[in-house]
TITIMI-935611 format. One line per 8 residues: number of its first residue (from 1); for each residue x, y, z of C-alpha. Coordinates in nm, 2 decimals, padded with zeros to 4 digits. Example, Ala and Ser with C-alpha at 12.3 -4.5 7.8 and 13.67 -1.06 7.14 Angstrom:
2
1) 01.23,-00.45,00.78 ~ 01.37,-00.11,00.71
! end
This chain:
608
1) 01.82,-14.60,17.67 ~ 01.95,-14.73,17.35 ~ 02.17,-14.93,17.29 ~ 02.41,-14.75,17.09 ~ 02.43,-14.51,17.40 ~ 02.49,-14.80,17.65 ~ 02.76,-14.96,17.46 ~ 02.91,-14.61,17.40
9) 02.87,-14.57,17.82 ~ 03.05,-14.93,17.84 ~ 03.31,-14.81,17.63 ~ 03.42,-14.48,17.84 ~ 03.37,-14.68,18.13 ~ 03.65,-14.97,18.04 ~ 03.81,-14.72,17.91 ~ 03.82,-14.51,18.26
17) 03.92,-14.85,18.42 ~ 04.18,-14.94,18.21 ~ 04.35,-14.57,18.20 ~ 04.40,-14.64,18.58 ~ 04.59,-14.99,18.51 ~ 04.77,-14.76,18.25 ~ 04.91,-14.52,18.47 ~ 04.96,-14.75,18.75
25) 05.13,-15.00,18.52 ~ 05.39,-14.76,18.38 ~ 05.49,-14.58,18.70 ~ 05.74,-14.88,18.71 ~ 05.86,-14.74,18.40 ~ 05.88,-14.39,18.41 ~ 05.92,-14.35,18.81 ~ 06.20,-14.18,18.88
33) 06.41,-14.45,19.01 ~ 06.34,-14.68,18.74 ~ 06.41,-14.40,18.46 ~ 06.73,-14.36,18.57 ~ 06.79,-14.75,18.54 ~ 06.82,-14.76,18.14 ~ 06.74,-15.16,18.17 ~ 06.39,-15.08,18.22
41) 06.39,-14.94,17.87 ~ 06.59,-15.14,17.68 ~ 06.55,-15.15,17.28 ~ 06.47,-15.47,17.08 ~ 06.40,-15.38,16.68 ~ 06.20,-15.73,16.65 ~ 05.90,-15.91,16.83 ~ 05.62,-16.20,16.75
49) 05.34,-16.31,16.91 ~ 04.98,-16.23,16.96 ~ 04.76,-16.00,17.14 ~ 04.85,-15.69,16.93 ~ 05.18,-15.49,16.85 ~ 05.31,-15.17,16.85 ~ 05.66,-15.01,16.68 ~ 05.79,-14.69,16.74
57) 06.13,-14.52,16.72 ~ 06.13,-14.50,17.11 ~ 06.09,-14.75,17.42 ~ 05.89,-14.58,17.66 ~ 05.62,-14.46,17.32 ~ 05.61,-14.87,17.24 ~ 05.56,-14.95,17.58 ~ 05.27,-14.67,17.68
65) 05.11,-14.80,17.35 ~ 05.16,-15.22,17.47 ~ 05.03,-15.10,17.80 ~ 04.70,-14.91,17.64 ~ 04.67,-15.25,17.41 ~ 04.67,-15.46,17.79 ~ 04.47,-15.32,17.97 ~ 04.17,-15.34,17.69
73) 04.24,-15.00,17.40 ~ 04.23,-15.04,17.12 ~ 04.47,-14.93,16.82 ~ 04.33,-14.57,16.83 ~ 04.36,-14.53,17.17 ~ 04.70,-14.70,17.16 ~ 04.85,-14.49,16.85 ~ 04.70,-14.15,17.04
81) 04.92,-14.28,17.37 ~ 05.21,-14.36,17.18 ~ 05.21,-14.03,16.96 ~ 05.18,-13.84,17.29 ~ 05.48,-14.02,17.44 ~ 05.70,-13.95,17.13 ~ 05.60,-13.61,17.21 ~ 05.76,-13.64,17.57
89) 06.07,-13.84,17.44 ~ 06.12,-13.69,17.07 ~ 06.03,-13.36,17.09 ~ 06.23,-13.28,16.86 ~ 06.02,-13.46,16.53 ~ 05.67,-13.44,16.65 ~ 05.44,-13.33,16.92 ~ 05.15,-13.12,16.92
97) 05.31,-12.82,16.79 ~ 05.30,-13.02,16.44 ~ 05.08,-13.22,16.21 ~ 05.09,-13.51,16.06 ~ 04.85,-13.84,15.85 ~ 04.69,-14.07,16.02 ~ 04.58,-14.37,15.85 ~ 04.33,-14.65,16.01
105) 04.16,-14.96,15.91 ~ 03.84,-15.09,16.08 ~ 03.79,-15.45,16.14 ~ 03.49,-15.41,16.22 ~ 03.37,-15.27,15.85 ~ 03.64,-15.33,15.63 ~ 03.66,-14.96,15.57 ~ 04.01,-14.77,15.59
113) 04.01,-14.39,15.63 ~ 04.21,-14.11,15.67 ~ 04.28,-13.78,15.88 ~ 04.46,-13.52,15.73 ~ 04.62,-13.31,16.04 ~ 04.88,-13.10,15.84 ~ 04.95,-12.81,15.93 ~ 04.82,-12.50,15.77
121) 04.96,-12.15,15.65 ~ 04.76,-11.85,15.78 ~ 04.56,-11.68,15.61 ~ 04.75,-11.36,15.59 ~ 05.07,-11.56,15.45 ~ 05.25,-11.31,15.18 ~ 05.39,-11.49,14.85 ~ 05.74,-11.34,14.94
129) 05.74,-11.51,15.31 ~ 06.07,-11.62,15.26 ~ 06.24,-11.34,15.08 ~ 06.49,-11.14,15.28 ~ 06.36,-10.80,15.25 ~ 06.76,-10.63,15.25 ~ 06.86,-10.89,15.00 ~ 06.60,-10.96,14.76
137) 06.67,-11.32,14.82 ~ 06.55,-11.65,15.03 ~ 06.64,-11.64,15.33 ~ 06.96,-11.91,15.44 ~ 06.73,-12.24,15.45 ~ 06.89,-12.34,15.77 ~ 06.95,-12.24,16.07 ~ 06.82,-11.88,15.95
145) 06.47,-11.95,15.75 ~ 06.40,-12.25,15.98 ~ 06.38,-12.05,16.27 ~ 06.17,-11.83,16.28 ~ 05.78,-11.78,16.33 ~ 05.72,-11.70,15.92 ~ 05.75,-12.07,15.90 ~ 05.50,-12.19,16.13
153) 05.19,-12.34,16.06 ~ 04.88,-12.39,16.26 ~ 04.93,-12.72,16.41 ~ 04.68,-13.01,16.34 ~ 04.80,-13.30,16.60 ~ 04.58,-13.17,16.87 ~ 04.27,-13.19,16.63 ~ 04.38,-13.53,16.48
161) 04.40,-13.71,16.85 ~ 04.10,-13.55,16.93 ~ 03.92,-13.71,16.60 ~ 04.07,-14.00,16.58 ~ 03.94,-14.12,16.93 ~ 03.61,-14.00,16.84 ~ 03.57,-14.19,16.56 ~ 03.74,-14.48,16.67
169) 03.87,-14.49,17.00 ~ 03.75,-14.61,17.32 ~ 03.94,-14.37,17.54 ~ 03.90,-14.00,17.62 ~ 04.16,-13.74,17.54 ~ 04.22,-13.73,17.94 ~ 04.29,-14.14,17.90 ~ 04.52,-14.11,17.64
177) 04.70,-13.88,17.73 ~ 04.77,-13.98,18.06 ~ 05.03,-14.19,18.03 ~ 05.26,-13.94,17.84 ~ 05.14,-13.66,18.11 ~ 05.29,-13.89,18.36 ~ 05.57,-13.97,18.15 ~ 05.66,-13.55,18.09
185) 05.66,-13.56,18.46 ~ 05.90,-13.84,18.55 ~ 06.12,-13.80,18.33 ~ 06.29,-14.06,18.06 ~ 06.68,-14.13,18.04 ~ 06.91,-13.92,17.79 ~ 07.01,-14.15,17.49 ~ 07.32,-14.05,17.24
193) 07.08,-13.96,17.01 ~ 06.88,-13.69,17.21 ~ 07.25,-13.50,17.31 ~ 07.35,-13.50,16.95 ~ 07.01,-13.33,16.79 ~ 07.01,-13.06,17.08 ~ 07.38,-13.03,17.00 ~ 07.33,-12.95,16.64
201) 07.05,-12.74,16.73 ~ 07.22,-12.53,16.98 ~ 07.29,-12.25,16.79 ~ 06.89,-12.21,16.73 ~ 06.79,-12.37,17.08 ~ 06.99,-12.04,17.23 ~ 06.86,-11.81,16.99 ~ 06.51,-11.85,17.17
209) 06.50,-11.77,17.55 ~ 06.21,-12.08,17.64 ~ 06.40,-12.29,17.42 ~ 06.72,-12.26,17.58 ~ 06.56,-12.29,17.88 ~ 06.40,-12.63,17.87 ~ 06.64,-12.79,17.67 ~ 07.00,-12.63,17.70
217) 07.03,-12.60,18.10 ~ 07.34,-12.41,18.19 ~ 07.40,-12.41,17.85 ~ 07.46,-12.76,17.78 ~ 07.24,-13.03,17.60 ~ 07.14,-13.28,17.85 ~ 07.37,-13.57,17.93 ~ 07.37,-13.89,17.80
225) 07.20,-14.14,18.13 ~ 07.04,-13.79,18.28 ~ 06.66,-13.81,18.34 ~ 06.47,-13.52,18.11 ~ 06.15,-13.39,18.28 ~ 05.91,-13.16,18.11 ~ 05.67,-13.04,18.35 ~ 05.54,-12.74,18.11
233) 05.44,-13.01,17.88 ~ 05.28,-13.24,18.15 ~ 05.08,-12.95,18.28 ~ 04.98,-12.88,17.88 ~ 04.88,-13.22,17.86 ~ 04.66,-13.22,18.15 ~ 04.49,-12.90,18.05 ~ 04.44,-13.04,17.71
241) 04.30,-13.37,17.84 ~ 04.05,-13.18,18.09 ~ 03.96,-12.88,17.88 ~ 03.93,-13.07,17.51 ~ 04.01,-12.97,17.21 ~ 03.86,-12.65,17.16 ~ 04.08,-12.47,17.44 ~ 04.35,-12.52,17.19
249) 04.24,-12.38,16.90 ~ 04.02,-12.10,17.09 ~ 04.13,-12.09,17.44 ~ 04.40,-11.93,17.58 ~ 04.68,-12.12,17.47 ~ 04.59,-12.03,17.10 ~ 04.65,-11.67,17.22 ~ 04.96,-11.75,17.30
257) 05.07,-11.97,17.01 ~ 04.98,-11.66,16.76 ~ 05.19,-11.42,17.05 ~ 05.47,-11.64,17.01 ~ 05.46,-11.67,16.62 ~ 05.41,-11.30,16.56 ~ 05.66,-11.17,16.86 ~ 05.92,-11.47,16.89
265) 06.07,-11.48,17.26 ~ 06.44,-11.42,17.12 ~ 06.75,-11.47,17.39 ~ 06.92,-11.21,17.23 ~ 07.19,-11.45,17.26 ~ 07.26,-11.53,16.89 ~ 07.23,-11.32,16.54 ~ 06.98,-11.55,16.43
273) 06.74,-11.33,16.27 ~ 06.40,-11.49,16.41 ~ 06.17,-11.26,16.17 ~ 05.81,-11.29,16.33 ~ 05.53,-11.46,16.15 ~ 05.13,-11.42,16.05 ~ 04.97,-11.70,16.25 ~ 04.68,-11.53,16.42
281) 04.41,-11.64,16.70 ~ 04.16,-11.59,16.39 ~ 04.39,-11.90,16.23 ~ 04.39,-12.08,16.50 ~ 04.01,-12.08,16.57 ~ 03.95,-12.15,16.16 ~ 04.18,-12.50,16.15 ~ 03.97,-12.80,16.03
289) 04.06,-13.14,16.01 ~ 04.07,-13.27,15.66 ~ 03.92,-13.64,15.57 ~ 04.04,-13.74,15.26 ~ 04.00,-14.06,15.07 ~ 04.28,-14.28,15.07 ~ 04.50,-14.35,14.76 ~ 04.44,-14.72,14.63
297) 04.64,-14.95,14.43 ~ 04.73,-15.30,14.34 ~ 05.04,-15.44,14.32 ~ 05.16,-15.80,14.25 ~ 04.79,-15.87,14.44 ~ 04.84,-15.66,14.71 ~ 04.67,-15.35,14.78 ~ 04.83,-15.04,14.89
305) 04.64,-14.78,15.05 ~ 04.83,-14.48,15.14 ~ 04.77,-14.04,15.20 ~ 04.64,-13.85,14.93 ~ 04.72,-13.47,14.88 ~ 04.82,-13.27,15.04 ~ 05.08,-13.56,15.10 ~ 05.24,-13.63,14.78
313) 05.33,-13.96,14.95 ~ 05.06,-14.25,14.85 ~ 05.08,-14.06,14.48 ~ 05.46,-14.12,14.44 ~ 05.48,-14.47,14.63 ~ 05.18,-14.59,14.41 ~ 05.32,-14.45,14.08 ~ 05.68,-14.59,14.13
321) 05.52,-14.94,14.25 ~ 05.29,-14.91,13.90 ~ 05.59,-14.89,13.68 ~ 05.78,-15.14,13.85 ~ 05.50,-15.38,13.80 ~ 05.58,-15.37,13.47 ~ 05.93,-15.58,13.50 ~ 05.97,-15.89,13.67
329) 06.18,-15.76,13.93 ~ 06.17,-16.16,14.10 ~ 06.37,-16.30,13.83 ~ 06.64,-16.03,13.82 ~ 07.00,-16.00,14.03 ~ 06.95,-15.76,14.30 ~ 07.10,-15.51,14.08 ~ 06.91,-15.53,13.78
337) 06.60,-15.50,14.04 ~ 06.76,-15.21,14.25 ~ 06.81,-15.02,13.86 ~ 06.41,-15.02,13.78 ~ 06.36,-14.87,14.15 ~ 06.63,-14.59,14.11 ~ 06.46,-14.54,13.79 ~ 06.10,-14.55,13.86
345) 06.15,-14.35,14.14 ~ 06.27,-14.03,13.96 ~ 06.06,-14.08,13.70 ~ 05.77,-14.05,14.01 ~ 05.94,-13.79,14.15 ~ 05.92,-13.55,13.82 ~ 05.56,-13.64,13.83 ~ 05.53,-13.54,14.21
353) 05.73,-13.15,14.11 ~ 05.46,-13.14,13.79 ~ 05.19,-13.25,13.96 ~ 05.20,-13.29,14.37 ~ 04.99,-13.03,14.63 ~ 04.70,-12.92,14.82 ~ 04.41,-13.06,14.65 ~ 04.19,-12.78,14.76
361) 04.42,-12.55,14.59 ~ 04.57,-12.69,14.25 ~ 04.42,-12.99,14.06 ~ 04.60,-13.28,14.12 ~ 04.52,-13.56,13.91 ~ 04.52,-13.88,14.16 ~ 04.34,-14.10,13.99 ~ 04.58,-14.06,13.67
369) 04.93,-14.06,13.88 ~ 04.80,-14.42,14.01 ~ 04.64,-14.52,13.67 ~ 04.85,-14.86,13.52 ~ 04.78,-14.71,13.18 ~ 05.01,-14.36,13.28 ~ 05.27,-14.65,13.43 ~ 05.29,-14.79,13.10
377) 05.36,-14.53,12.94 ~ 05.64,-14.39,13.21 ~ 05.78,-14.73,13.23 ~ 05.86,-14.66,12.85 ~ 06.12,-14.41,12.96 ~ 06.30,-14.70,13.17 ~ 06.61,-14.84,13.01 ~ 06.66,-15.18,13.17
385) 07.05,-15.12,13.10 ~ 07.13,-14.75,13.16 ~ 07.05,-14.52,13.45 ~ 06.89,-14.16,13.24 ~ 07.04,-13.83,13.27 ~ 06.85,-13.66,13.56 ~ 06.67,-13.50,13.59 ~ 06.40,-13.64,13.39
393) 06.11,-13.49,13.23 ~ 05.74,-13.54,13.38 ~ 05.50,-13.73,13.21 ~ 05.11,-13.60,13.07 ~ 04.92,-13.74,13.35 ~ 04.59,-13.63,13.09 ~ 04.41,-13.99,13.03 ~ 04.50,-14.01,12.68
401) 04.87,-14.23,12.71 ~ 05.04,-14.42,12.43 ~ 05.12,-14.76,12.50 ~ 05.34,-14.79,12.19 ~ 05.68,-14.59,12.39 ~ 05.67,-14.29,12.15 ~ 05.84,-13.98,12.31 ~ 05.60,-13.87,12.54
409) 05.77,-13.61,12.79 ~ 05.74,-13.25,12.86 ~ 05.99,-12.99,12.97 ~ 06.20,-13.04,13.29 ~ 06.11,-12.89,13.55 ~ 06.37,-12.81,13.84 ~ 06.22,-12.74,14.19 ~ 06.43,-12.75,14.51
417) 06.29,-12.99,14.76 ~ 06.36,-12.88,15.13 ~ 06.17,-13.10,15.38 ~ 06.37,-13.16,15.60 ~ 06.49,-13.51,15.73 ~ 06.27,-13.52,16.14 ~ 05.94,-13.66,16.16 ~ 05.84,-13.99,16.34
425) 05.61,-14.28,16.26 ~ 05.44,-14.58,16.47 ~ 05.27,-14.84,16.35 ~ 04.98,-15.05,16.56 ~ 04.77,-15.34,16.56 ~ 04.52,-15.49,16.83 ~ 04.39,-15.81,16.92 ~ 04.07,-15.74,16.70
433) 04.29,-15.68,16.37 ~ 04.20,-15.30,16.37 ~ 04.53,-15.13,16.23 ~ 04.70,-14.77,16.28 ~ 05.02,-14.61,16.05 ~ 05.08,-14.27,16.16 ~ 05.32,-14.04,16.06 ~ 05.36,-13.73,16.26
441) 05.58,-13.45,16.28 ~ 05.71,-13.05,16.34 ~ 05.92,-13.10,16.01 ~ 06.30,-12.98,16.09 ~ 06.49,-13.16,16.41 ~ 06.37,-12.93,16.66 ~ 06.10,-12.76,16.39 ~ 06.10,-12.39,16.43
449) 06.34,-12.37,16.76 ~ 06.07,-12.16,16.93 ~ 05.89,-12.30,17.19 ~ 05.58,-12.15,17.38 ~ 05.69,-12.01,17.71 ~ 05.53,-12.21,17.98 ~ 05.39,-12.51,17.76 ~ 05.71,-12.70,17.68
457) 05.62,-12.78,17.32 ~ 05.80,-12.69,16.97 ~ 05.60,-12.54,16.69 ~ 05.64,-12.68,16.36 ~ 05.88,-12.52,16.07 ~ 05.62,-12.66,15.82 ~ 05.58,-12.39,15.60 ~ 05.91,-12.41,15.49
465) 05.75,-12.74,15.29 ~ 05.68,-12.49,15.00 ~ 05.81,-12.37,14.75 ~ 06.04,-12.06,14.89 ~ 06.02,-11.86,14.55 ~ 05.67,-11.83,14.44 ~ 05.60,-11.95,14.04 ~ 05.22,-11.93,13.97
473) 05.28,-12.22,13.80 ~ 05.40,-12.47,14.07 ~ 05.16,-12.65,14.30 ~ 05.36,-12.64,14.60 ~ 05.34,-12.27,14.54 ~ 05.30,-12.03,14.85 ~ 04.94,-11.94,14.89 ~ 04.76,-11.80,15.27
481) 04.51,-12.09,15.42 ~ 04.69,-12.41,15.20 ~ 04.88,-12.67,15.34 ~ 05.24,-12.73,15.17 ~ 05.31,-13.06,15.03 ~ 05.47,-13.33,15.21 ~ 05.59,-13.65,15.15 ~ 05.47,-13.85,15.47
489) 05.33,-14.18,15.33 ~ 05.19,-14.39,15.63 ~ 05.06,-14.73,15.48 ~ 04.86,-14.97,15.48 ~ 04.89,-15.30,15.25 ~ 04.60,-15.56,15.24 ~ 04.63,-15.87,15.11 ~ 04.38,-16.09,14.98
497) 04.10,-15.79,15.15 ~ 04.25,-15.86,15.48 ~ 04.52,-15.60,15.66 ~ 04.85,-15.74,15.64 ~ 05.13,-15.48,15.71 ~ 05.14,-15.15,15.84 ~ 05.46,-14.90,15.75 ~ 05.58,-14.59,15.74
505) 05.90,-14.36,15.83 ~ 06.07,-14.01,15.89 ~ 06.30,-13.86,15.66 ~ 06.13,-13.55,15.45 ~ 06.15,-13.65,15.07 ~ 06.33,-13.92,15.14 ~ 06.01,-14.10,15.31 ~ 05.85,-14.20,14.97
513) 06.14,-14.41,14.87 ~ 06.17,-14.55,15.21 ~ 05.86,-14.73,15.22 ~ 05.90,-14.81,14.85 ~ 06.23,-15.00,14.89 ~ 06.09,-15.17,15.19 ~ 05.77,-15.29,15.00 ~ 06.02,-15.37,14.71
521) 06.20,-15.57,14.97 ~ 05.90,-15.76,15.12 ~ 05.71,-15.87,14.81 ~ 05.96,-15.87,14.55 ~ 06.32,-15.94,14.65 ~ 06.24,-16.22,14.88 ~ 06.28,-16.03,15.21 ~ 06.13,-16.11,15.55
529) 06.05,-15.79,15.74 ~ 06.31,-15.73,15.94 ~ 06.55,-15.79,15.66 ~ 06.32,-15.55,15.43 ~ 06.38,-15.29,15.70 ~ 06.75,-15.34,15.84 ~ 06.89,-15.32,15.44 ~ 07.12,-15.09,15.35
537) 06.91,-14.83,15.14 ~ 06.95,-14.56,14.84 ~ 06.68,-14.24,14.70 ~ 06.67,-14.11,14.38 ~ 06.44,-13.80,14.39 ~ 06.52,-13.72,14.02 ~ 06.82,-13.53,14.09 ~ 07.19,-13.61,13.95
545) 07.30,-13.84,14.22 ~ 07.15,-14.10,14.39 ~ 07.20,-14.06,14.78 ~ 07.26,-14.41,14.94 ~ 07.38,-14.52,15.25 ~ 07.74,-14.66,15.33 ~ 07.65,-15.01,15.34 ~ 07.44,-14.98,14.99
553) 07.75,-14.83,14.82 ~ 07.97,-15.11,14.96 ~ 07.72,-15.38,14.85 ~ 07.62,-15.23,14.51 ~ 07.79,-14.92,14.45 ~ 08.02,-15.03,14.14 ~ 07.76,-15.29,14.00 ~ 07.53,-14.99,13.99
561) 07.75,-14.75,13.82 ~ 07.81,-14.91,13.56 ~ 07.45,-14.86,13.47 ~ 07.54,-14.49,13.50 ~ 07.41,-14.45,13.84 ~ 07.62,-14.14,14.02 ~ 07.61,-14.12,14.38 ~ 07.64,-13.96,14.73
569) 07.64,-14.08,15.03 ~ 07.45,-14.02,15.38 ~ 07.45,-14.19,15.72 ~ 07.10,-14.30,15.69 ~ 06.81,-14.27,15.52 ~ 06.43,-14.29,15.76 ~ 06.37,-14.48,16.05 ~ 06.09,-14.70,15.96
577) 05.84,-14.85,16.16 ~ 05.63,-15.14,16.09 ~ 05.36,-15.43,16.22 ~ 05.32,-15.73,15.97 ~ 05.04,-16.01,16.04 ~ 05.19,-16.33,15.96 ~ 04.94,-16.60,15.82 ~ 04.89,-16.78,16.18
585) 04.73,-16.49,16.28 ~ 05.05,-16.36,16.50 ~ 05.17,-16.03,16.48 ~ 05.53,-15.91,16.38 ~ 05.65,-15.57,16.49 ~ 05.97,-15.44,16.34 ~ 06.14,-15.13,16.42 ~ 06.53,-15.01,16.28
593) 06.81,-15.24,16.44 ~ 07.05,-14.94,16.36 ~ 06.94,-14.62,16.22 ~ 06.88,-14.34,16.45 ~ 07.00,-14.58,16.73 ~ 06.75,-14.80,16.69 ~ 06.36,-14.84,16.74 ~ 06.12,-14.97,16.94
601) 05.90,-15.28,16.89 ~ 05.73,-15.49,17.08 ~ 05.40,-15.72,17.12 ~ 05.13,-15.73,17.38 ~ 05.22,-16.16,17.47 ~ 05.55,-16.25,17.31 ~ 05.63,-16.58,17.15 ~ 05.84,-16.78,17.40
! end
């Protein structure tokens, strides 16, 4: 026998061993009795120590993924566990009805690679999907053109789990899977913010007969301090974890994902239009799992290693990050600092409309978005003392750049940008330094509204990601068999060769600037990481105002218009989720304090 197929037999076997203390661990958790005690679950946004470290938006997804890091998994197995739980307790972002990017470094090697798991148009997917056929028009982005079965894409999260424990994990599907099976069963406690997203999704929850069903009982969203159970989802858990992979995307269930797409299960109860979509069995059966290579860059000596196409996200980060490197942001007040990001960003973000797609479709130029010598010549276009009249022009991401700051933009280029604000991320770490950032997600809160009768999952409302009207010339343009653009941007930053933070967020477009502040924050302004994460925070996606939250208005609102800035507010932008190693070789998880009602983090032995 060789040896690789003994160690590989080890491997399943721990693995076997520790699913058991897994399960048997986190029935204390999830019981019945101990879900409805809210105490068991309790929130903390900030933990140290060693072991290896999990952060999550949600308490009972850290604590599965601690539990899988205990009991011997690894970061894989861990992230695969966590992501399944969020599935259980945040249907409403991600689950396997969606896609999403997941991003892993290998201690063992050195390498870090990716998984693309977005989700896919089908093949048959008109130009005009979107177009209202008795108006001529797009249909109302929300709640009408989000729900509905045109917009959904073949999901990818399935296939990503799957490959992702393959190639790195130590568990099975079944093992990691178990937990959240278990979990769907039990039931978790109601928080505030699981009422309020089913109550601003009534009006589409009722439109679709299973959706009402699971999640608006008697007609009501769950109360806050009820316990949620999912069996349908439990069940589809279990089949998936027995069956594999391929039962998904050729098995029955598949049969019924295209059934529901084409011939939505409407209540009848609203006038929500529902139109059917093109997702077929044939779809299903033809998804494959992307593996592109990560975007690289340097900044101030770190490196940044991020998504490439057909997330715009490591494109955009890396290209704002580029042209900010061209100021030293350390000696400047916070407000001459917090100008150059405003303004780098939409100078990114008209790059991102020129430029950003599926790679196997349109030619996007990666190498030259994240090339210093296009920074330089964008960073030309900042004014260190006034904010630019957006939006701004793209730059000529060709090779050949002027470094002397002659005019060098092209024509504006307007594009609405409609991703919508869900999604989740977790970040994970183990005791051998392997690292996970994974950003997941079914798009809108609540993606489509339609979920498969009898499998207590939402399908994603990805395809809205493109471009409604189609333009021949866009690269987000509508096209059968692409993936639409997307914004995720899970991270991973090494310093000095060695993995030193982990980071990503929700929030649609919003995401990019997200994790760009926070970097800003970390390595630039002085920041520790919980600091970097908890302050108040602002986008600028090229458009006329910047968006910012209340506490960055009231902090540097009027210092920033008088640059010129213009603004508008919003509650809160992401929910970021993040693992730092510290220089003792300790880990530091760090999950939001406030936004969205907090995160989750949490380490496998905490500092006393």
């Amino acid at each position: 026998m060789s040896p690789l197929v003994t160690r590989s037999r080890r491997r399943r076997l721990l693995a076997a061993l520790t699913a058991v203390g897994v399960t048997a661990s986190l029935a204390a958790v999830t019981s019945p009795t101990a879900a409805a005690n809210p105490r068991h679950v309790e929130k903390q946004p900030v933990a140290v120590g060693t072991g290896g470290a999990v952060s999550s938006v949600d308490p009972y997804a850290t604590e599965i993924g601690l539990e899988v890091l205990r009991r011997g998994g690894n970061a894989t197995d861990a992230a695969v566990a966590t992501a399944a739980a969020l599935g259980v307790t945040e249907p409403y972002s991600a689950g396997i009805g969606g896609g999403g990017f997941f991003v892993h470094y290998d201690a063992a090697t050195g390498q870090i690679q990716t998984l693309d798991g977005r989700e896919k148009a089908p093949a048959a997917m008109p130009h005009d999907a979107f177009i209202d056929p008795e108006t001529s028009q797009p249909y109302p982005f929300f709640p009408d053109m989000v729900t509905s079965g045109v917009s959904v894409g073949v999901p990818g999260t399935a296939a990503t789990w799957d490959a992702a424990l393959r190639e790195w994990g130590t568990y099975s599907l079944a093992e990691a899977l178990r937990p959240a099976t278990q979990l769907a069963r039990r039931g978790f406690v109601v928080d505030e913010e699981f009422r309020e997203q089913t109550l601003d999704n009534a009006e589409r929850f009722s439109a679709i007969a299973p959706t009402a069903e699971l999640f608006l009982p008697d007609g009501d969203a769950p109360a806050v301090g009820s316990v949620f159970r999912n069996p349908d989802l439990a069940d589809t858990y279990s089949q998936l974890g027995r069956k594999g992979v391929d039962w998904f995307y050729t098995g029955p269930i598949a049969a019924e994902i295209a059934e529901t797409v084409q011939n939505p299960p409407r209540s009848g109860e609203t006038d929500l239009p529902v139109p059917p979509g093109h997702l077929t069995v044939e779809d299903m059966a033809d998804y494959a799992l992307e593996r592109p290579e990560p975007t690289r860059h340097d900044y101030r000596g770190y490196e940044i290693v991020g998504m490439a196409p057909p997330s715009s996200g490591g494109t955009t980060v890396g290209e704002m990050l580029n042209i900010l490197e061209r100021f030293d942001l350390a000696s400047m007040t916070h407000e001459e600092a917090l100008h150059h990001y405003l303004e780098a960003s939409a100078l990114a973000y008209a790059d991102r409309g020129r430029y950003s797609g599926d790679s196997r479709f349109v030619d996007v130029p990666v190498a030259e978005l994240l090339s210093d010598d296009f920074a330089a010549e964008r960073a030309c276009q900042l004014d260190p003392t006034t904010a630019a009249d957006k939006p701004v022009a793209a730059g000529t991401a060709d090779g050949d750049y002027d470094p002397t700051c002659q005019n060098t933009d092209t024509e504006v280029v307007e594009r609405p940008d409609t991703e919508g604000p869900s999604t989740t991320h977790l970040s994970v770490v183990d005791r051998w330094g392997n690292v996970v950032a994974y950003t997941l997600t079914i798009e809108q809160t609540g993606g489509s509204g339609i979920t498969v009768p009898g499998r207590g999952f939402l399908l994603n409302n990805e395809l809205t990601d493109f471009s409604h009207v189609y333009d021949p010339e866009d690269p987000n343009r509508i096209e059968g068999g692409k993936r639409p653009r997307s914004s995720m941007s899970p991270t991973i930053v090494l310093r000095d060769g060695e993995p030193w933070l982990a980071l990503g967020t929700p929030g649609g477009s919003t995401i990019i600037t997200t994790v760009a502040q926070t970097l800003l924050n970390r390595i630039d302004l002085g920041m520790d990481l919980p600091a970097a994460l908890a302050a108040p925070r602002a986008t600028q996606r090229n458009t006329v105002t910047v968006t910012a939250e209340p506490g960055f208005l009231d902090a540097h609102g009027a210092a920033l218009e008088a640059y010129g800035h213009q603004f508008s507010t919003t509650s809160a932008l992401g929910a970021a989720a993040a693992v730092e190693i510290l220089p003792d070789g300790a880990v530091q998880a760090v999950a939001e304090p406030v936004r969205r009602h907090g995160g989750a983090a949490g380490v496998v032995h905490p500092r006393r």
